[in-house]
KOLFI-676719 format. One line per field, with one value per residue: residue in three letters; x negated, y, z negated of N, C-alpha, C, O in turn. Coordinates in steps of 0.001 Angstrom, whole numbers. Atoms other than C-alpha are relative to their C-alpha. Layout:
code	ALA | ...
n.X	X | ...
n.Y	Y | ...
n.Z	Z | ...
ca.X	X | ...
ca.Y	Y | ...
ca.Z	Z | ...
c.X	X | ...
c.Y	Y | ...
c.Z	Z | ...
o.X	X | ...
o.Y	Y | ...
o.Z	Z | ...
//
This chain:
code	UNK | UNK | UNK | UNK | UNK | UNK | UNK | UNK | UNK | UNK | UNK | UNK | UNK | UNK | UNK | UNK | UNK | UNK | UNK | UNK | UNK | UNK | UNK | UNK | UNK | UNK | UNK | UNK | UNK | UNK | UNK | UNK | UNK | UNK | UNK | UNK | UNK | UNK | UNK | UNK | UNK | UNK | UNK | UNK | UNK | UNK | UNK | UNK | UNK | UNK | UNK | UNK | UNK | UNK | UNK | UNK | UNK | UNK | UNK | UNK | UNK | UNK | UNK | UNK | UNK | UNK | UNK | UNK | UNK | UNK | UNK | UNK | UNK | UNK | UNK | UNK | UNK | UNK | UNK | UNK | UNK | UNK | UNK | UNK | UNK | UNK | UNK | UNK | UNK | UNK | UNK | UNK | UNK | UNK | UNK | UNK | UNK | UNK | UNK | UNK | UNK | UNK | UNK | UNK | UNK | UNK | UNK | UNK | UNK | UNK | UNK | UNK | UNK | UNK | UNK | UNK | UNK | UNK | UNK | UNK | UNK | UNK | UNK | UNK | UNK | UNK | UNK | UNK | UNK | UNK | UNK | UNK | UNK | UNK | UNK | UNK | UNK | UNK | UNK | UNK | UNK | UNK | UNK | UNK | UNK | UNK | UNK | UNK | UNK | UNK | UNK | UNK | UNK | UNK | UNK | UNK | UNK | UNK | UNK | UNK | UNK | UNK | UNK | UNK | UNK | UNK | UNK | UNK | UNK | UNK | UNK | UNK | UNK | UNK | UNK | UNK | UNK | UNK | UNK | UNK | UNK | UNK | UNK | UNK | UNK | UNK | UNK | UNK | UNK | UNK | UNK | UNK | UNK | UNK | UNK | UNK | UNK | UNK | UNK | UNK | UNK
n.X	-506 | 374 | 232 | -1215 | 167 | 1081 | 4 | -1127 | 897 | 1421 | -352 | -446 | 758 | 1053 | -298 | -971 | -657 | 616 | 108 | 2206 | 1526 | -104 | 647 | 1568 | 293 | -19 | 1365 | 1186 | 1423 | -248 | 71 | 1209 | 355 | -764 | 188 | 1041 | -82 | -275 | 1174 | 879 | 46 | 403 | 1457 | 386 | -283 | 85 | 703 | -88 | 163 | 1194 | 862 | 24 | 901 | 1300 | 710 | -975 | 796 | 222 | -119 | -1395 | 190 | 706 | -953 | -1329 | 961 | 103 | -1572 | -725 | 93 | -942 | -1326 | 529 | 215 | -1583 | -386 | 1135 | -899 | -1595 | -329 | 1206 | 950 | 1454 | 928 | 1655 | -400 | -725 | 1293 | 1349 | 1107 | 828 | -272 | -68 | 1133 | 333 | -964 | 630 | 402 | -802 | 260 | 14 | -850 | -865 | -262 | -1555 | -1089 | -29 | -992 | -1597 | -197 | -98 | -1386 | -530 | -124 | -976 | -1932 | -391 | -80 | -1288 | -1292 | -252 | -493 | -1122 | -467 | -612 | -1222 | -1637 | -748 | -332 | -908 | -1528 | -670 | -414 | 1559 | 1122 | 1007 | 1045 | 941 | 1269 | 453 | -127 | 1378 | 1089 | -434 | 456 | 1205 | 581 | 257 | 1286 | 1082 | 89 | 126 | 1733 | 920 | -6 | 527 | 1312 | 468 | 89 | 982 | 135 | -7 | -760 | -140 | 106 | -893 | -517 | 206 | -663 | -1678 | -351 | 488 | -651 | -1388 | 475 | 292 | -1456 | -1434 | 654 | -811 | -1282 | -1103 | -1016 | -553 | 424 | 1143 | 282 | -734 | 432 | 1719 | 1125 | 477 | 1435 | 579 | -87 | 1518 | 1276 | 731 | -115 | 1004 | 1017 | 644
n.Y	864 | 1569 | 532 | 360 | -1079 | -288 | 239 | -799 | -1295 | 192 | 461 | -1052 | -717 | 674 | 530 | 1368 | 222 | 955 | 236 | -54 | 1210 | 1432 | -320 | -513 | 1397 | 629 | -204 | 1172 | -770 | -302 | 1049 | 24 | -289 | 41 | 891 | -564 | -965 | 1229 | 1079 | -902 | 11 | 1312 | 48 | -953 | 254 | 577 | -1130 | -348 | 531 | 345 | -595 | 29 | 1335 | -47 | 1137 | 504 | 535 | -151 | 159 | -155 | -1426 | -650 | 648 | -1295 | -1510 | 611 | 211 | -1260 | -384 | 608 | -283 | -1106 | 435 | 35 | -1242 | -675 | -53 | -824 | -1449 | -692 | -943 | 523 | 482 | -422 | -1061 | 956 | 669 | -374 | 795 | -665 | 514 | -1213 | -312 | -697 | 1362 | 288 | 1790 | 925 | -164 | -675 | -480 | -1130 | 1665 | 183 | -1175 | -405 | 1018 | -377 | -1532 | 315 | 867 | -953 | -472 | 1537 | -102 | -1055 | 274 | 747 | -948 | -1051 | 534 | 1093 | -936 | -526 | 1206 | -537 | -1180 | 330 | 1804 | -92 | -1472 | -122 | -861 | 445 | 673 | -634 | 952 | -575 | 651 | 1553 | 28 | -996 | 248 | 1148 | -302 | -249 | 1294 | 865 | -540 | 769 | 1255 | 599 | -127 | 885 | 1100 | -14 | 368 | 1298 | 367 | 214 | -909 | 76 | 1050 | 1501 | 36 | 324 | 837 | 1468 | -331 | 819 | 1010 | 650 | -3 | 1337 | 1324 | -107 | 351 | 414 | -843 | -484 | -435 | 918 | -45 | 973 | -113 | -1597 | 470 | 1007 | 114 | 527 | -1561 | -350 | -137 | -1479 | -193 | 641 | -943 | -1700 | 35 | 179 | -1261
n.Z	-1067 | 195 | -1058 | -910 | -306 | -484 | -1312 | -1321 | -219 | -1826 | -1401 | -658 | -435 | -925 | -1303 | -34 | -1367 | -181 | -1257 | -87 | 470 | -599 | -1618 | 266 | 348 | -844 | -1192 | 84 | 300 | 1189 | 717 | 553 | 1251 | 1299 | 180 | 96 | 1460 | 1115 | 94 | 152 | 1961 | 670 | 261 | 403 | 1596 | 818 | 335 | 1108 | 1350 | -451 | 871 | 1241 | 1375 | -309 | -345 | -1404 | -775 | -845 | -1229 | -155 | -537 | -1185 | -778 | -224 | -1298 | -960 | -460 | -262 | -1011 | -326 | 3 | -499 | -1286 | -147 | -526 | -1185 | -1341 | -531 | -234 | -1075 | 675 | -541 | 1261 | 531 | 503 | 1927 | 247 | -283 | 349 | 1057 | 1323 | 797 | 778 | 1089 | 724 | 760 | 141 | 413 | 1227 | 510 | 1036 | -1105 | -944 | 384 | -17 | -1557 | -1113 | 380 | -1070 | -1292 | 149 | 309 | -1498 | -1030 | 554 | -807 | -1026 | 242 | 1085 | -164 | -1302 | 114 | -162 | -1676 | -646 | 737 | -336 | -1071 | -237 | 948 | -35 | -1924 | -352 | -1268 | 382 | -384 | 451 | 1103 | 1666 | 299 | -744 | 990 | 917 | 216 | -149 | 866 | 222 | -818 | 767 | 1581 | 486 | -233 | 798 | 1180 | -579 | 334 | 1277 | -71 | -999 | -995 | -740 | -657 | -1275 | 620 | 499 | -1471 | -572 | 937 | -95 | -1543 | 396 | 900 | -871 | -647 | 813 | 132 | -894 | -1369 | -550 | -68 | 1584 | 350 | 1415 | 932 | 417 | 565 | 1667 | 410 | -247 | 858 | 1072 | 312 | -1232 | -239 | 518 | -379 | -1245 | 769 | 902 | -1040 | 278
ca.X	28031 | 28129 | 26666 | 29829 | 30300 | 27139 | 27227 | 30412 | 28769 | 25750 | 27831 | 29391 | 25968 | 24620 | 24232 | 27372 | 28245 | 27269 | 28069 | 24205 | 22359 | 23444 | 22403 | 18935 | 18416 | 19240 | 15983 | 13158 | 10317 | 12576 | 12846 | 9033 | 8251 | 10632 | 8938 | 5271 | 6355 | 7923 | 4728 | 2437 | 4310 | 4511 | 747 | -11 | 2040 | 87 | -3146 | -1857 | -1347 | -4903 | -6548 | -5228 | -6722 | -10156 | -11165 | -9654 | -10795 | -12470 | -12328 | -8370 | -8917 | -10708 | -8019 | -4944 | -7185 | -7129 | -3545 | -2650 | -4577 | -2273 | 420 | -817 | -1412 | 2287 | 2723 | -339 | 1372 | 4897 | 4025 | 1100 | -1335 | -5306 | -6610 | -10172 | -8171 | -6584 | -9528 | -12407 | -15758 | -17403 | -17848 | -17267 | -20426 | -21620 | -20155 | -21309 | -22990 | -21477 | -20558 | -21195 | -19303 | -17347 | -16701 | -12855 | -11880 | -13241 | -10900 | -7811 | -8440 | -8599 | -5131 | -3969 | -4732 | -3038 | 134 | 75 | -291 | 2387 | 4648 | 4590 | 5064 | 7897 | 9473 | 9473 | 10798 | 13828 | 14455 | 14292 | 16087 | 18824 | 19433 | 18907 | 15432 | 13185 | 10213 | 7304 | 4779 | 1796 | 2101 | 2610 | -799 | -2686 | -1232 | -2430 | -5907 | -5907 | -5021 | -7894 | -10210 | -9190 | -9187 | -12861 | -13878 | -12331 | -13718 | -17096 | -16997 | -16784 | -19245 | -17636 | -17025 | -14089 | -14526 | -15449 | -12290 | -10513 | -12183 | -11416 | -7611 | -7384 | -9289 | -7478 | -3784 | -5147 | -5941 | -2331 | -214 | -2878 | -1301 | 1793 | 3776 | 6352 | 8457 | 7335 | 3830 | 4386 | 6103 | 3940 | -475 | -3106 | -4583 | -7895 | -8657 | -7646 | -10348 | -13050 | -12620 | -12301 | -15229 | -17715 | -19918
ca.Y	11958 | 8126 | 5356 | 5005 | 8565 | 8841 | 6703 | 7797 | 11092 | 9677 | 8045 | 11128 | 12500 | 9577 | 8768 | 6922 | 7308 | 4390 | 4979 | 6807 | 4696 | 1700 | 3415 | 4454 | 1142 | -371 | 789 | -1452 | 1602 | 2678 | -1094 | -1273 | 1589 | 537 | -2671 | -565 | 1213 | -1862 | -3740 | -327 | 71 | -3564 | -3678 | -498 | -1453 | -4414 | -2292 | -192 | -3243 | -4556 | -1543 | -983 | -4239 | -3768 | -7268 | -7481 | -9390 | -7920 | -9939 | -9578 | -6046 | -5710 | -8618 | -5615 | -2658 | -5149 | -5925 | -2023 | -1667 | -4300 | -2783 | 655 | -1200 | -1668 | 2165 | 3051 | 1208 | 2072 | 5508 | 5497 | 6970 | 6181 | 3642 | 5080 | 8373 | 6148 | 3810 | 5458 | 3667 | 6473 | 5386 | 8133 | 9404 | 9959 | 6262 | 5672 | 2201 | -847 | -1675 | 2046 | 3471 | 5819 | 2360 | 2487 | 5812 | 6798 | 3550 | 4917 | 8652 | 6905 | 5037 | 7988 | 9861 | 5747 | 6732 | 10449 | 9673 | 6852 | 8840 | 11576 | 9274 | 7321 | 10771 | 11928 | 8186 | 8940 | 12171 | 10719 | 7514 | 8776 | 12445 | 12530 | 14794 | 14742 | 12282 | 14356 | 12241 | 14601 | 14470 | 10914 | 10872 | 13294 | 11128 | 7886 | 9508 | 10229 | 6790 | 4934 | 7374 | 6102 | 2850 | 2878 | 4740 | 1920 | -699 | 662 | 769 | -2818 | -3477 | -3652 | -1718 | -452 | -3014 | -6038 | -5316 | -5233 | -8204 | -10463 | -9367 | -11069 | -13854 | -14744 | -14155 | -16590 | -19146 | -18506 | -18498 | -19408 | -17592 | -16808 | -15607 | -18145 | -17557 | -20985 | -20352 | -16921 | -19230 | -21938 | -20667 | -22262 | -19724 | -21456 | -21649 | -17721 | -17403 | -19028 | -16450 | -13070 | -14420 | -14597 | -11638
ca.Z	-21064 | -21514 | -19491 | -17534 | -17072 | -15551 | -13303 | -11712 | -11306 | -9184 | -7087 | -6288 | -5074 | -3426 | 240 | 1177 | 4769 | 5784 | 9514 | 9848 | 7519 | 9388 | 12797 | 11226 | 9200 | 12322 | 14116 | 14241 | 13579 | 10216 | 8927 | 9683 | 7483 | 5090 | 5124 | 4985 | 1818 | -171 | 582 | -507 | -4049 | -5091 | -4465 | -5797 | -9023 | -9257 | -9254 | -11581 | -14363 | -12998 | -14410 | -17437 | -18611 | -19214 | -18642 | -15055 | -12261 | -9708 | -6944 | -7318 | -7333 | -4074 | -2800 | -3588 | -1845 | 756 | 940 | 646 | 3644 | 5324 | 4842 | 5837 | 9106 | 9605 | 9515 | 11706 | 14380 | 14262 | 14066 | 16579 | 14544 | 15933 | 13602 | 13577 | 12253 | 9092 | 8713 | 8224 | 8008 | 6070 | 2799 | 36 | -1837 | -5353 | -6393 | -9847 | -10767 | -11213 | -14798 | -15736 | -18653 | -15938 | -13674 | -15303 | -15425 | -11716 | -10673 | -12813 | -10956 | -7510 | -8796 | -9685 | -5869 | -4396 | -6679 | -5346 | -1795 | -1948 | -3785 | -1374 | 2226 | 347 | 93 | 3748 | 4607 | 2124 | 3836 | 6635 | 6347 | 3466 | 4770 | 8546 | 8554 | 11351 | 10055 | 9236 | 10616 | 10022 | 6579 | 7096 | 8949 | 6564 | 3521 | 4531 | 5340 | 2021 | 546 | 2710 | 1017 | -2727 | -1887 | -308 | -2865 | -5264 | -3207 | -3553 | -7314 | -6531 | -4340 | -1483 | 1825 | 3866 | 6979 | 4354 | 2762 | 6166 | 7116 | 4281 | 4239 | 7653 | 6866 | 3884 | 6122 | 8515 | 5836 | 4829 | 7854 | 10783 | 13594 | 13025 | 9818 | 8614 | 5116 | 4049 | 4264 | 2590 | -741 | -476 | -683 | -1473 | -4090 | -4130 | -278 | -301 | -3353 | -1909 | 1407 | -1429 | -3394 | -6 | -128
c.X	-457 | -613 | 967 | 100 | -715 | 98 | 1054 | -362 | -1292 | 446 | 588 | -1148 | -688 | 672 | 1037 | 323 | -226 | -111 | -1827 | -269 | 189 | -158 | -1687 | -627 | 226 | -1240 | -1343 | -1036 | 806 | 102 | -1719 | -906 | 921 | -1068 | -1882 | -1 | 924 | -1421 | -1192 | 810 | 48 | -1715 | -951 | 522 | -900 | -1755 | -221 | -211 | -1473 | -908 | 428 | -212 | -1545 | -804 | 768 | -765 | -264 | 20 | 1755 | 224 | -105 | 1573 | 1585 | -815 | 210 | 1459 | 749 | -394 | 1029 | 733 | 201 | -530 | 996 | 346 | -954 | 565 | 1117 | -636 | -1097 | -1324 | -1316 | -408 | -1052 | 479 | 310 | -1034 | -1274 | -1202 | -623 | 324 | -214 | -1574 | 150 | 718 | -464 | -94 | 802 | -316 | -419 | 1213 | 1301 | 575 | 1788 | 446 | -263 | 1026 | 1409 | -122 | 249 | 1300 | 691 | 529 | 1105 | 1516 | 336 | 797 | 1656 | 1433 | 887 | 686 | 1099 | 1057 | 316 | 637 | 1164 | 715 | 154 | 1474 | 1486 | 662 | -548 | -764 | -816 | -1525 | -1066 | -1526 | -1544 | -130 | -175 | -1750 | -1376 | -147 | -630 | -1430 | -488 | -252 | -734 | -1323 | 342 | -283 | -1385 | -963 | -1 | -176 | -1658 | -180 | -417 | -505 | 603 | 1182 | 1303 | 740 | -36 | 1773 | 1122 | 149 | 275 | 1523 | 601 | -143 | 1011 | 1706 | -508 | 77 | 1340 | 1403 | -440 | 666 | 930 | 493 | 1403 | 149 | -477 | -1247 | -505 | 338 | -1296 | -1582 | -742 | -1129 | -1642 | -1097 | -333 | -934 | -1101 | -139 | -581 | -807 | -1567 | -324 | 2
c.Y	-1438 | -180 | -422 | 1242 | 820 | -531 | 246 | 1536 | -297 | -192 | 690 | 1088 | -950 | -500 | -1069 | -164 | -1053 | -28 | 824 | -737 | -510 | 663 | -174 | -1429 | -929 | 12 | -575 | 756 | 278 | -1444 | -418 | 1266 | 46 | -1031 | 269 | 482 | -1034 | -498 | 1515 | 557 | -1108 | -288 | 864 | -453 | -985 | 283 | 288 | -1161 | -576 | 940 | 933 | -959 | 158 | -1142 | -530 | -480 | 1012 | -94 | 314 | 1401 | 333 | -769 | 945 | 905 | -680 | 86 | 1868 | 467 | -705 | 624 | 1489 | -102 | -298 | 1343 | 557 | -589 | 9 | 1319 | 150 | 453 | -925 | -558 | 529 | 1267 | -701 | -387 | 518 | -1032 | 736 | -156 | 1708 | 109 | 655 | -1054 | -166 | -1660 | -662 | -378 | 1693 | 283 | 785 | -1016 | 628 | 1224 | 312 | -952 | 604 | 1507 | -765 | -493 | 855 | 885 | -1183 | 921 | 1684 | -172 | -1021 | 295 | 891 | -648 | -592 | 1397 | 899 | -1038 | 463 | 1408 | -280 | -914 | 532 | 1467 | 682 | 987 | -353 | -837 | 797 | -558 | 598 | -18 | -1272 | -207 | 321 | -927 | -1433 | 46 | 94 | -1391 | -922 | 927 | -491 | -1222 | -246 | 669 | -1104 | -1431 | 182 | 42 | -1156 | -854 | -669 | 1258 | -82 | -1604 | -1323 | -46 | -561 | -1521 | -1208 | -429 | -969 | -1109 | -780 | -70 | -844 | -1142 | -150 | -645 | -830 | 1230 | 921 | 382 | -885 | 396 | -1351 | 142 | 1518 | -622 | -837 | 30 | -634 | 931 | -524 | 129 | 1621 | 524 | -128 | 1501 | 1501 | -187 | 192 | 1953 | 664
c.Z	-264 | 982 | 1268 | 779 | 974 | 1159 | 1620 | 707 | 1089 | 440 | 841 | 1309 | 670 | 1350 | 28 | 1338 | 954 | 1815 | 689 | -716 | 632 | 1143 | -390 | -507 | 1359 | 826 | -538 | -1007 | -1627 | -1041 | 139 | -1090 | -788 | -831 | -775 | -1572 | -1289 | -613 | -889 | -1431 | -757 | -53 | -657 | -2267 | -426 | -405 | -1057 | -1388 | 512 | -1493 | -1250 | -1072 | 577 | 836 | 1273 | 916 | 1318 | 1644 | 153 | 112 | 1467 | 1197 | -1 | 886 | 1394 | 775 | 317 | 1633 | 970 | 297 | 852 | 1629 | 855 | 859 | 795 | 971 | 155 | 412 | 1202 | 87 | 617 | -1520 | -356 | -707 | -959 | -655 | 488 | -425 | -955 | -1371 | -561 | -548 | -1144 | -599 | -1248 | 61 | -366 | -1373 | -873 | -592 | 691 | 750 | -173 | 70 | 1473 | 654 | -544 | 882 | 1436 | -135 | -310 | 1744 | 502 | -680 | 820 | 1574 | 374 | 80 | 1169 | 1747 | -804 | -112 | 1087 | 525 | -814 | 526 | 1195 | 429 | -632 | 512 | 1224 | 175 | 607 | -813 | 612 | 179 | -198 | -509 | -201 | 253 | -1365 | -1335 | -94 | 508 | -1465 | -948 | 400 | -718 | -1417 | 337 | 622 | -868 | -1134 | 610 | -387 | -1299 | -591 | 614 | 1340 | 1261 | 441 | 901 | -645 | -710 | 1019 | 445 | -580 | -334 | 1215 | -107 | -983 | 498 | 750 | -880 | -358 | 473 | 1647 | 1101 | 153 | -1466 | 172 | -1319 | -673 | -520 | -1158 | -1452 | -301 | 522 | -501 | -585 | 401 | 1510 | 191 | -1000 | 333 | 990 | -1124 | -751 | 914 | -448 | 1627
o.X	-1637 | -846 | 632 | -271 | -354 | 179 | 1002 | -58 | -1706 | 195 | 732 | -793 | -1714 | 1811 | 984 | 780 | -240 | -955 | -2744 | -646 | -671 | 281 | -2486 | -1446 | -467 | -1520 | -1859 | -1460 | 26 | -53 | -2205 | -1826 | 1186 | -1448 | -2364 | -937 | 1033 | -1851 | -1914 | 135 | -448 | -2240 | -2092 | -11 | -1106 | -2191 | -1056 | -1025 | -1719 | -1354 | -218 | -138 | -2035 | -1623 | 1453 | -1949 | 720 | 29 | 2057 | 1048 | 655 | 2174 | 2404 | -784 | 451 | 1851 | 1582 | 364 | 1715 | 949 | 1093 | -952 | 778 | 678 | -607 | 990 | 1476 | -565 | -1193 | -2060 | -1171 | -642 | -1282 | -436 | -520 | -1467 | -1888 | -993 | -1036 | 1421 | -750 | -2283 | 867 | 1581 | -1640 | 589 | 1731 | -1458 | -530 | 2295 | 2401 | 1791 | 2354 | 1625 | 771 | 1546 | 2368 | 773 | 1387 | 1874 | 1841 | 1657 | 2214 | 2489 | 1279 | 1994 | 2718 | 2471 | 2114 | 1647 | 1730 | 2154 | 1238 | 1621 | 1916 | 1834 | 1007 | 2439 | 2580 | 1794 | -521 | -311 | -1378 | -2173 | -1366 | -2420 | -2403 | -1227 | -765 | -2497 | -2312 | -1273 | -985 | -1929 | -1660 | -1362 | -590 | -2375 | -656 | -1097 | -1940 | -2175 | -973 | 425 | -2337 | -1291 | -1049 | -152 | 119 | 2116 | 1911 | 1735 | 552 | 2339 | 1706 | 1186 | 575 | 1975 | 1656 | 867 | 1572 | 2369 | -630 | 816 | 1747 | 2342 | 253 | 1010 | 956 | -57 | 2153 | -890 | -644 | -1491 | -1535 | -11 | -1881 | -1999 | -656 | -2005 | -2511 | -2270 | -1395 | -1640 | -1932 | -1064 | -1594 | -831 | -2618 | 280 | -479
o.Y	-1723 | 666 | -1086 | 1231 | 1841 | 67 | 318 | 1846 | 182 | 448 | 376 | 1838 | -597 | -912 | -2167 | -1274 | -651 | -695 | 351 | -1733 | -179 | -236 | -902 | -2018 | -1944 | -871 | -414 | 278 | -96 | -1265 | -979 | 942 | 1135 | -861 | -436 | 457 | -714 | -599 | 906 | 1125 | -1014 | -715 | 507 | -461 | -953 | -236 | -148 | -894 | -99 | 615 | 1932 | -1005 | 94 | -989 | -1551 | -150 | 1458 | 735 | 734 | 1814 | 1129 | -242 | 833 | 840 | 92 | 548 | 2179 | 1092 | 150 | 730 | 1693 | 827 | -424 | 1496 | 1611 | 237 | -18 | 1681 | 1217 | 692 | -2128 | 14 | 590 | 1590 | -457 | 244 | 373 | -1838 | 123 | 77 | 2673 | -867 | 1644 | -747 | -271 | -2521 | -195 | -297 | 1539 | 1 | 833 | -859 | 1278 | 1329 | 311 | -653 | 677 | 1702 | -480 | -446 | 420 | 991 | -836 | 1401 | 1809 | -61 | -582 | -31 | 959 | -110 | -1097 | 1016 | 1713 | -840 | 1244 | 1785 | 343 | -988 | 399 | 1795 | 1897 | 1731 | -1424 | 35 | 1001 | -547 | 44 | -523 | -1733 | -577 | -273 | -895 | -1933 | -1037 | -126 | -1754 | -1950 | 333 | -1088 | -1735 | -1321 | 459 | -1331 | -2393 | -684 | -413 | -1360 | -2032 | -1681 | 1990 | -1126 | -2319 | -2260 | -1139 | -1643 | -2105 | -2293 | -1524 | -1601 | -1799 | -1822 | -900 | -1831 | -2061 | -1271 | -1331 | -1416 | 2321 | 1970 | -258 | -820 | 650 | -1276 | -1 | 1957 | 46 | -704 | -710 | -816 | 1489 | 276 | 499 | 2072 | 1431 | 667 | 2306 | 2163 | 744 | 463 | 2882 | 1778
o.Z	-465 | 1846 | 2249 | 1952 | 1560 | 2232 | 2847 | 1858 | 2144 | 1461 | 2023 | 2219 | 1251 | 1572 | -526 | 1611 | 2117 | 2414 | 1361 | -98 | 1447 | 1860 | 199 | 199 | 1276 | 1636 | -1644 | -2059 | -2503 | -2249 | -843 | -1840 | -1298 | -1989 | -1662 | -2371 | -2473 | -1762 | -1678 | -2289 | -1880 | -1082 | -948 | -3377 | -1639 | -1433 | -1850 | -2272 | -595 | -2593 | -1564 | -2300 | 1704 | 1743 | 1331 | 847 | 1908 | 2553 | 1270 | 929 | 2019 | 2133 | 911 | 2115 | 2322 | 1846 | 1169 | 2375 | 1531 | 1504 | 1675 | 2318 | 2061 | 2035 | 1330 | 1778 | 1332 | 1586 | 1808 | 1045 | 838 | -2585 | -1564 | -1465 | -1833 | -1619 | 1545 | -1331 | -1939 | -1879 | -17 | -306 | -1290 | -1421 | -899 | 614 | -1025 | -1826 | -2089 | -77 | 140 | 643 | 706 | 410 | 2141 | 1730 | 225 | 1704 | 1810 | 953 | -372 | 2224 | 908 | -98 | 1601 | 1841 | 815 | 655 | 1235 | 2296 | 125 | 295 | 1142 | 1239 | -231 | 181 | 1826 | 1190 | -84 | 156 | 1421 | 1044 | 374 | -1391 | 1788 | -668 | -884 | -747 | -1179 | -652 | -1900 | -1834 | -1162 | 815 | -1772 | -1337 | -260 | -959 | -1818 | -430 | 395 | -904 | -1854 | 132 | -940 | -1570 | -1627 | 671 | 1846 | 934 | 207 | 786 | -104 | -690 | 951 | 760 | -81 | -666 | 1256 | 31 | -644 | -125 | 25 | -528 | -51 | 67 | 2478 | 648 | 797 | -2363 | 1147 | -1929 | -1890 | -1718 | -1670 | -2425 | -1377 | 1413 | -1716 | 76 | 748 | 1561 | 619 | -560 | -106 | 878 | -902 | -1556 | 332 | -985 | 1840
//
C-alpha cells in the first residue's frame, strides 16, 4: 500500500462526525483537559531531550517538574480531584546522592513512569473526547498520583522538594504575567528575571 493509499484508508477509520466532537470540544472542562494534556507532553518531551544530555542543566530541570505540575493543576480542578490527594508532600525515600553514578539513570526510570502515566490519561481523554466514553476519572486520579510521585522523586535527585518546586513555578508565573495571563506576556519573558527566581534555594 502506498503513501496515498494509506491515507485514504485512515480516513476511513477516523473520527469524522463532527456534529459530537463539536458538542464535546465545545465544553469548557474537555478544552481544559485538552489544554492539561498539550501542556503535560510538550513539557514532558522537553524533559525527555533534557536527560538524554548528560551535561544538562539542572535548574531547567527542576523549572519543567515544575511546569508539569502546572499543568496537572489545570486537571485537578476541572475534574475536582482534592489537591492534597495529587500533591503529596511526602517525599519518596531511598534517593541516591547527588552527582552519584546512578543520579542519570534513576532520572531516566522516573521519565520513563512521567511518559507511562501521561500516556495512559491522554488515552482515557481520547476515549472520551474522540469516541463518546464516559471519562474514567479514577484512573485519571490514580494516574496523576502517580506522576507527582516521579516528579518528586526527580526533584529530589535535585535537591529540591515537592512544595519548593510548587512554590517557584508560581513565583516565576507571577514574574511573567503578574496577575493575570495575557498572550503577550506569554511571547515576550524575561528569561533572566525567571532565572534568578529558579536559581533561589
Amino acid at each position: 500500500m502506498n503513501p496515498k493509499e494509506y491515507i485514504k484508508n485512515v480516513l476511513v477509520t477516523e473520527a469524522r462526525d463532527m456534529a459530537p466532537l463539536q458538542e464535546r470540544f465545545a465544553q469548557i472542562r474537555n478544552i481544559r483537559i485538552l489544554h492539561s494534556l498539550t501542556g503535560l507532553g510538550s513539557e514532558l518531551s522537553e524533559v525527555q531531550e533534557m536527560v538524554e544530555n548528560p551535561r544538562f542543566d539542572g535548574v531547567n530541570l527542576k523549572e519543567e517538574m515544575g511546569d508539569l505540575k502546572w499543568y496537572m493543576g489545570i486537571m485537578v480542578d476541572e475534574l475536582k480531584f482534592d489537591p492534597d490527594q495529587v500533591f503529596s508532600n511526602n517525599e519518596p525515600g531511598g534517593i541516591v546522592a547527588y552527582g552519584s553514578v546512578n543520579q542519570q539513570a534513576e532520572l531516566q526510570h522516573q521519565v520513563h513512569g512521567m511518559v507511562k502515566a501521561i500516556g495512559t490519561i491522554t488515552d482515557i481523554a481520547k476515549k472520551s473526547l474522540f469516541y463518546g466514553k464516559e471519562l474514567n476519572t479514577a484512573e485519571i486520579l490514580n494516574q496523576l498520583q502517580k506522576l507527582d510521585y516521579y516528579i518528586n522523586y526527580s526533584l529530589r535527585l535535585y535537591g529540591q522538594t515537592s512544595a519548593q518546586a510548587r512554590e517557584r513555578n508560581i513565583e516565576k508565573l507571577r514574574a511573567r504575567y503578574g496577575e493575570k495571563f495575557t498572550e503577550a506576556a506569554a511571547l515576550e519573558r524575561n528569561l533572566e528575571a525567571e532565572r534568578a527566581i529558579l536559581e533561589k534555594k
